[in-house]
C-alpha positions in Angstrom: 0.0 0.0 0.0 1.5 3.3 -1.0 2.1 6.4 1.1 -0.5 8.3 -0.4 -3.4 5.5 0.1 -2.7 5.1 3.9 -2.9 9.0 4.4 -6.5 9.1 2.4 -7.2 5.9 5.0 -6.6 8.0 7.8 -8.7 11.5 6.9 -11.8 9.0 6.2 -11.4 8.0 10.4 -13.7 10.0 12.6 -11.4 11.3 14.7 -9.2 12.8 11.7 -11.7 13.7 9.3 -11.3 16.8 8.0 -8.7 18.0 11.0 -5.4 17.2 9.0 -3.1 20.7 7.7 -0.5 21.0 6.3 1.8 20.9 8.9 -0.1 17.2 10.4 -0.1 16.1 6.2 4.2 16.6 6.2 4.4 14.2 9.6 2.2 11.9 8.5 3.9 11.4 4.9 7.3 11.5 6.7 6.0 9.2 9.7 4.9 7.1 6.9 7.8 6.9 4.9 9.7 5.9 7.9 7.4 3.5 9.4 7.7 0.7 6.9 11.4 1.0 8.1 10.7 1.1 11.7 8.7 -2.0 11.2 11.6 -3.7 9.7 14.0 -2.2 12.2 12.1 -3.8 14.4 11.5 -7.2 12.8 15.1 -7.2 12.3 15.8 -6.4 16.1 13.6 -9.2 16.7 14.5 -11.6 15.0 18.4 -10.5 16.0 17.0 -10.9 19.7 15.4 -14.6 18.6 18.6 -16.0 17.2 20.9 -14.8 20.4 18.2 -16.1 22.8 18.0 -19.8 20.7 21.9 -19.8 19.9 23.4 -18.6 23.1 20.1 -19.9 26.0 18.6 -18.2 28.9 22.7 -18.1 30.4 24.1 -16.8 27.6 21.7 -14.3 26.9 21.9 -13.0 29.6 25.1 -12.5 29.8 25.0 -11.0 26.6 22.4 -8.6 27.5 24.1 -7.6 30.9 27.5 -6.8 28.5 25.3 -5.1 25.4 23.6 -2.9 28.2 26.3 -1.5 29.7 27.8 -0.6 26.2 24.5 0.8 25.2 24.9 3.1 29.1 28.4 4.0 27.6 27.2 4.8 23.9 24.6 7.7 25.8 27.0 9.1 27.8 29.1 9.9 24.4 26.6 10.7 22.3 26.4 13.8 25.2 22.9 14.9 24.1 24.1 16.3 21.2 21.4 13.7 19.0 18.6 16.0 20.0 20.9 19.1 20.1 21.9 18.5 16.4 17.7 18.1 15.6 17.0 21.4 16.8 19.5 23.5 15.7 20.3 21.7 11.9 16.2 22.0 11.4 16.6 25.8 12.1 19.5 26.1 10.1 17.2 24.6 7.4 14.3 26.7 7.8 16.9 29.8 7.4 18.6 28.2 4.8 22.1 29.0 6.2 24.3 26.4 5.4 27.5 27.6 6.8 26.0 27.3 10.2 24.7 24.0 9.5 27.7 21.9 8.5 29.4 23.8 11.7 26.8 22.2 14.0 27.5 19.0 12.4 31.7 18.7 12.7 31.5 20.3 15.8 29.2 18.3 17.5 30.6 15.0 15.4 34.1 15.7 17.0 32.8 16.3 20.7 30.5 13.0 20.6 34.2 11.4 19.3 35.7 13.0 22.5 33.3 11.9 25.1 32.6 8.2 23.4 36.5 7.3 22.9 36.4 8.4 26.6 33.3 6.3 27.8 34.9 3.1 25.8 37.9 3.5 27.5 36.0 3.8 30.8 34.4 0.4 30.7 37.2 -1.0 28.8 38.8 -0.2 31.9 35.9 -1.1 34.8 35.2 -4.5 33.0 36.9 -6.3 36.0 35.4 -4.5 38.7 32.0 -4.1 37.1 31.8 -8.2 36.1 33.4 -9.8 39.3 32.4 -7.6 42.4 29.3 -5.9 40.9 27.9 -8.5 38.8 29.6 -11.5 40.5 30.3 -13.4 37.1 33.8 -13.4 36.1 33.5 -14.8 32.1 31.4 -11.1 31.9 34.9 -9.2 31.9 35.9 -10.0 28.1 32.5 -9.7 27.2 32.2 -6.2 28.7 36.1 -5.0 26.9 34.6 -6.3 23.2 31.5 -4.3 23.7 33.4 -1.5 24.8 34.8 -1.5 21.0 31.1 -0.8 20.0 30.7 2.5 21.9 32.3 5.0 19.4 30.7 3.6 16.6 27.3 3.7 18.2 27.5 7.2 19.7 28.6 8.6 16.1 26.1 6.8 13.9 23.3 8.1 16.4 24.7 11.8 15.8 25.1 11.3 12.0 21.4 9.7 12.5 20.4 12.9 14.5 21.6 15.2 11.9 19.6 13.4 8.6 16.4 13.0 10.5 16.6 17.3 11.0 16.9 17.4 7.1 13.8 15.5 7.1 15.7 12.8 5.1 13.7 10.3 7.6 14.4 7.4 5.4 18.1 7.1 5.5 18.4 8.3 9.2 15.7 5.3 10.4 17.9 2.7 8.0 20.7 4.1 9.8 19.7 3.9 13.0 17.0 1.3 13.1 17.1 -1.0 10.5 21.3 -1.8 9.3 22.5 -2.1 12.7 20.7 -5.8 13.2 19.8 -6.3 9.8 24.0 -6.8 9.7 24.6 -8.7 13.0 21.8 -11.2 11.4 23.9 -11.9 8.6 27.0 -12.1 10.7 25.4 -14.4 13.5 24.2 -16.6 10.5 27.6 -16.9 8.9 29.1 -17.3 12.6 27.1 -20.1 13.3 27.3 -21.9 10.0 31.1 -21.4 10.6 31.0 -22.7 14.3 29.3 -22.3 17.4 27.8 -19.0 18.6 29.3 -17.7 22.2 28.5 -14.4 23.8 31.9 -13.4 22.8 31.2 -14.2 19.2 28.0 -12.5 19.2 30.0 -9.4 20.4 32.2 -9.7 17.8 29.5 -9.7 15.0 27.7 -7.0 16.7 30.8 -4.5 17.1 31.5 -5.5 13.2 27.9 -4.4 12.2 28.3 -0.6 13.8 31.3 -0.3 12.6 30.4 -1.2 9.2 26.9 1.2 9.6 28.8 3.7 10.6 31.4 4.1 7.6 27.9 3.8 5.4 26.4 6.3 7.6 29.7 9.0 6.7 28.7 8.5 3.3 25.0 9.2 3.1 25.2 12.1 5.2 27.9 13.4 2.8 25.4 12.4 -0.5 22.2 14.0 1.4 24.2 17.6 2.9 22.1 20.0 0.5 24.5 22.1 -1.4 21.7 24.3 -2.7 21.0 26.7 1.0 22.6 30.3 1.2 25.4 31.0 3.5 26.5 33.0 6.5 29.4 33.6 8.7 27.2 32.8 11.8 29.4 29.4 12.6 28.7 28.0 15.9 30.9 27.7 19.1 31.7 24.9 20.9 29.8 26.6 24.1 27.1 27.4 22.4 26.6 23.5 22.0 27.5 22.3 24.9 25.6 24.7 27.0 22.4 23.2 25.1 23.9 19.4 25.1 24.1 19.3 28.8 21.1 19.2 29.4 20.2 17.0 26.9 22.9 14.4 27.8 21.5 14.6 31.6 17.8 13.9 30.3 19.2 11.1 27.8 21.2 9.3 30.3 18.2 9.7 32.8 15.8 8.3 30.0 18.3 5.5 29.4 18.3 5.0 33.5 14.9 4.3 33.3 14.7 2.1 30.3 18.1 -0.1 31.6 18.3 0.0 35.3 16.0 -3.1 36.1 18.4 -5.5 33.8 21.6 -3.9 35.4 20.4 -4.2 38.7 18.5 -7.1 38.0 22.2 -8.2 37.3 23.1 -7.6 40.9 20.5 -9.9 42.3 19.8 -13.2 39.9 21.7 -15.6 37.3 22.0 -14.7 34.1 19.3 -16.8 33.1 16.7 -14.8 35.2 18.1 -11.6 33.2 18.2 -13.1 30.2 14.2 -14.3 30.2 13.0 -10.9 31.9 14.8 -9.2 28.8 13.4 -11.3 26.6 10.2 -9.8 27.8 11.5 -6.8 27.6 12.6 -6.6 24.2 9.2 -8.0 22.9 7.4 -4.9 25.0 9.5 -2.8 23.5 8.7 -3.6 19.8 5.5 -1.3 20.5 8.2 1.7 20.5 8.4 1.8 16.6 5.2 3.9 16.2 6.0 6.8 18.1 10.0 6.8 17.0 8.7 6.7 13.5 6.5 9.8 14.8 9.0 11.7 16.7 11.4 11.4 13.8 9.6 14.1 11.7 7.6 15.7 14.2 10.5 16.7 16.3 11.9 19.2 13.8 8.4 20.3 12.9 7.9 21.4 16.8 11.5 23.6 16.6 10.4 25.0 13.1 7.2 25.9 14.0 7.7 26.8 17.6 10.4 29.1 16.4 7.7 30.9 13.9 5.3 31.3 16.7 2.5 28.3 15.8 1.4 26.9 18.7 -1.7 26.4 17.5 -0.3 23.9 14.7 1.9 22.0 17.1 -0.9 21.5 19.9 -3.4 19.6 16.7 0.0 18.0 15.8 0.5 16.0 18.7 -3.2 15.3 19.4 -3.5 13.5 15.9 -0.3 11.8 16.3 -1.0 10.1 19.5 -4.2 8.9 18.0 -2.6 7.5 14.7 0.3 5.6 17.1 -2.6 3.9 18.8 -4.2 3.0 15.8 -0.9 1.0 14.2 0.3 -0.7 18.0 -3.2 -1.5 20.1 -3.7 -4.8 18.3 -0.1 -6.1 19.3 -0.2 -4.4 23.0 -3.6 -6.5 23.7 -1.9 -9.3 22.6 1.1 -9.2 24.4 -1.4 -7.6 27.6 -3.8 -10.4 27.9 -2.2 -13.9 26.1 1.6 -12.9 27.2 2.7 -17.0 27.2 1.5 -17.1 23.4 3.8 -14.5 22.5 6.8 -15.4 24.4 6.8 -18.8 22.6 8.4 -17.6 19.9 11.7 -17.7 22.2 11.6 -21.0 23.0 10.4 -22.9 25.8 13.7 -21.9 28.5 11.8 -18.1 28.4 8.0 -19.2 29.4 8.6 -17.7 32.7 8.7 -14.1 31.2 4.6 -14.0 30.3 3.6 -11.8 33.4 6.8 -9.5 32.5 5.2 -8.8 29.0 2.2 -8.6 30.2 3.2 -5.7 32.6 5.7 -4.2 30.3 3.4 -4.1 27.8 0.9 -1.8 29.3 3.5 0.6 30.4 4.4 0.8 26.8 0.9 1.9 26.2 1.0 4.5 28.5 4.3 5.6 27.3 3.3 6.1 23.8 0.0 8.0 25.2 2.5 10.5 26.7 5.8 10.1 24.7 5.7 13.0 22.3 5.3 15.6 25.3 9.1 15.2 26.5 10.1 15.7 22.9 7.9 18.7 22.5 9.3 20.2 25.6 13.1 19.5 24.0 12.4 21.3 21.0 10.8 24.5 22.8 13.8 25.0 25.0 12.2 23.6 27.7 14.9 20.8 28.4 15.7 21.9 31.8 12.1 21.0 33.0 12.8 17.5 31.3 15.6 17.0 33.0 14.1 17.7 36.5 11.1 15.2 35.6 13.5 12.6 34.5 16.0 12.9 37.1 13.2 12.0 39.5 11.6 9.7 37.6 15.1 7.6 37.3 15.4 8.2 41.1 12.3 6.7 41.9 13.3 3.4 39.4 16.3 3.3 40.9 15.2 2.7 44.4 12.1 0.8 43.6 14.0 -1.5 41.8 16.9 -2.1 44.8 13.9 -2.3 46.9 11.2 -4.9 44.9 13.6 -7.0 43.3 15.2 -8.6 46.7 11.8 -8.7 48.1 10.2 -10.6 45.4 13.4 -12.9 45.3 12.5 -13.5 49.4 16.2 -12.0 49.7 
């Protein structure tokens, strides 16, 4: 079904009929666009999650997911908020057609995510030891830990190069980029791994530090083929300050955002065997497949709220993100119910060591649903200059997830 058929699908709705400007018409064509990719981002991420929980078991999984989380911690902390930074300030740069000021934003902010990321690999490259035997009590986690170190910079750079397409509204490439090549790659690796030998959670670090660093050459490339050449320039070139003092804030609210979304499998970590981590994650990943809709949303409505916020429509921006919530409900309700009320079906598709992870779906699941109810106003508040209120939410949010999750998971273990 093309583009333009499921946009004339959604003005016949009730709820949308007649309602839809111009402004709601550009995010739904983009959101479209990059939807079919989301879906196979996430199919792929999917199915990349299958393989490693039948290859590598409930242990080894685990394990894996312990390691890949704590690279994932470590890829935030260097991309230093400057993903959301780059959105706001290259979509301006857009709207003003100033493209001296544009590819400024971009080096600049490439070489400080460089900075911070090299810095954050080396970091747990460094901690493996400490962080595997007296934080997570399993020794054979330590060279697991120093390969996905290797994946940080690659990770942190392709989400800034990501960051800086989806502002030019070139949603496609950035959502192939970010969402879709990553584990379409480690799929073809893992497959030609295990045709080679057997898959270990080293080996499956391997592949997946091969597949970012391959994305991210690709990534240099397309950014390089999709930098218009036809905007006017200036000599307004940004300074480092001027992006940092912006950044920070966004780096806090990313790496409190992260907190939220990776504390319970790090902590988790502290308490059980990997297997526990490893079937709660499964869940996990499952409950987060509902996440595609409103990333395929934010991707083109986020520089829509800093263009138009910037020309004074609120008006436009407040229908924007009432139509948009509806429309993500409409594409992920069918698979939330699902997942909400016949959780064992849908965790069968891992096998049978991951059964125990149905009433984790089942909760996870309608968290997600909330979630997407209220997702778009954090980004909203980003793209207004409001990130400072975001960060105070999240920092208490993360708090309160923190210490719930020291507290609940001994008590439910009867520790």
């Amino acid at each position: 079904m093309s583009v333009y058929k499921v946009i004339c699908f959604l003005e016949k709705l009730p709820f949308l009929k007649g309602r839809l400007d111009h402004h709601m018409l550009e995010v739904m064509t983009g959101a479209a666009s990059a939807f079919v990719w989301r879906i196979l981002g996430a199919v792929a991420a999917f199915a990349s999650n299958m393989l490693l929980a039948r290859f590598l078991g409930a242990e080894g999984f685990g394990a894996y997911t312990i390691a890949f989380t704590a690279a994932i911690f470590a890829s935030t902390i260097g991309t230093a908020g400057l993903d959301q930074t780059l959105v706001r300030f290259i979509a301006i740069c857009v709207a003003n057609e100033d493209a001296h000021r544009l590819k400024s934003i971009f080096v600049k902010g490439a070489l400080i995510s460089l900075v911070v990321s090299l810095s954050a690999a080396t970091a747990l490259f460094f901690l493996s030891p400490l962080l595997s035997i007296k934080i997570f009590k399993e020794p054979g986690l330590m060279l697991l830990m120093r390969i996905m170190s290797l994946v940080v910079v690659p990770l942190s750079l392709i989400n800034i190069i990501a960051a800086s397409l989806q502002a030019l509204k070139r949603i496609r490439e950035s959502t192939i980029l970010q969402v879709a090549a990553p584990p379409l790659l480690n799929i073809a690796f893992l497959l030609i791994i295990n045709i080679a030998s057997v898959i270990t959670p080293v080996a499956a670090a391997v592949a997946y530090f091969i597949s970012t660093a391959i994305v991210f050459l690709i990534g240099l490339l397309v950014w390089r083929y999709c930098l218009p050449q036809s905007l006017g320039a200036s000599n307004a070139a940004i300074s480092v300050s001027e992006l940092v003092n912006v950044a920070l804030p966004m780096a806090v609210i990313s790496l409190m955002i992260l907190l939220i979304t990776v504390a319970d499998t790090l902590i988790l970590g502290i308490f059980v065997p990997p297997n526990e981590v490893g079937v709660y994650n499964a869940a996990l990943k499952l409950a987060m497949v509902s996440t595609f809709a409103i990333t395929a949303v934010s991707a083109i409505s986020m520089p829509k709220f800093a263009a138009l916020y910037a020309l004074g429509d609120t008006k436009a921006i407040e229908m924007m993100v009432k139509h948009s919530v509806r429309i993500m409900f409409l594409f992920v309700s069918p698979f939330l119910l699902l997942s909400v009320f016949a959780p064992s079906l849908v965790m069968r598709v891992y096998g049978g060591s991951f059964g125990g992870g149905a009433v984790s779906l089942a909760i996870l699941s309608a968290g997600q649903a909330v979630f997407i109810a209220f997702g778009l106003g954090g980004n909203l508040l980003l793209m207004t200059g409001k990130e400072v209120a975001v960060r105070n939410i999240i920092f208490l949010t993360s708090g309160v997830n923190v210490l719930l999750s020291f507290i609940l998971i001994p008590y439910w273990r009867g520790e």
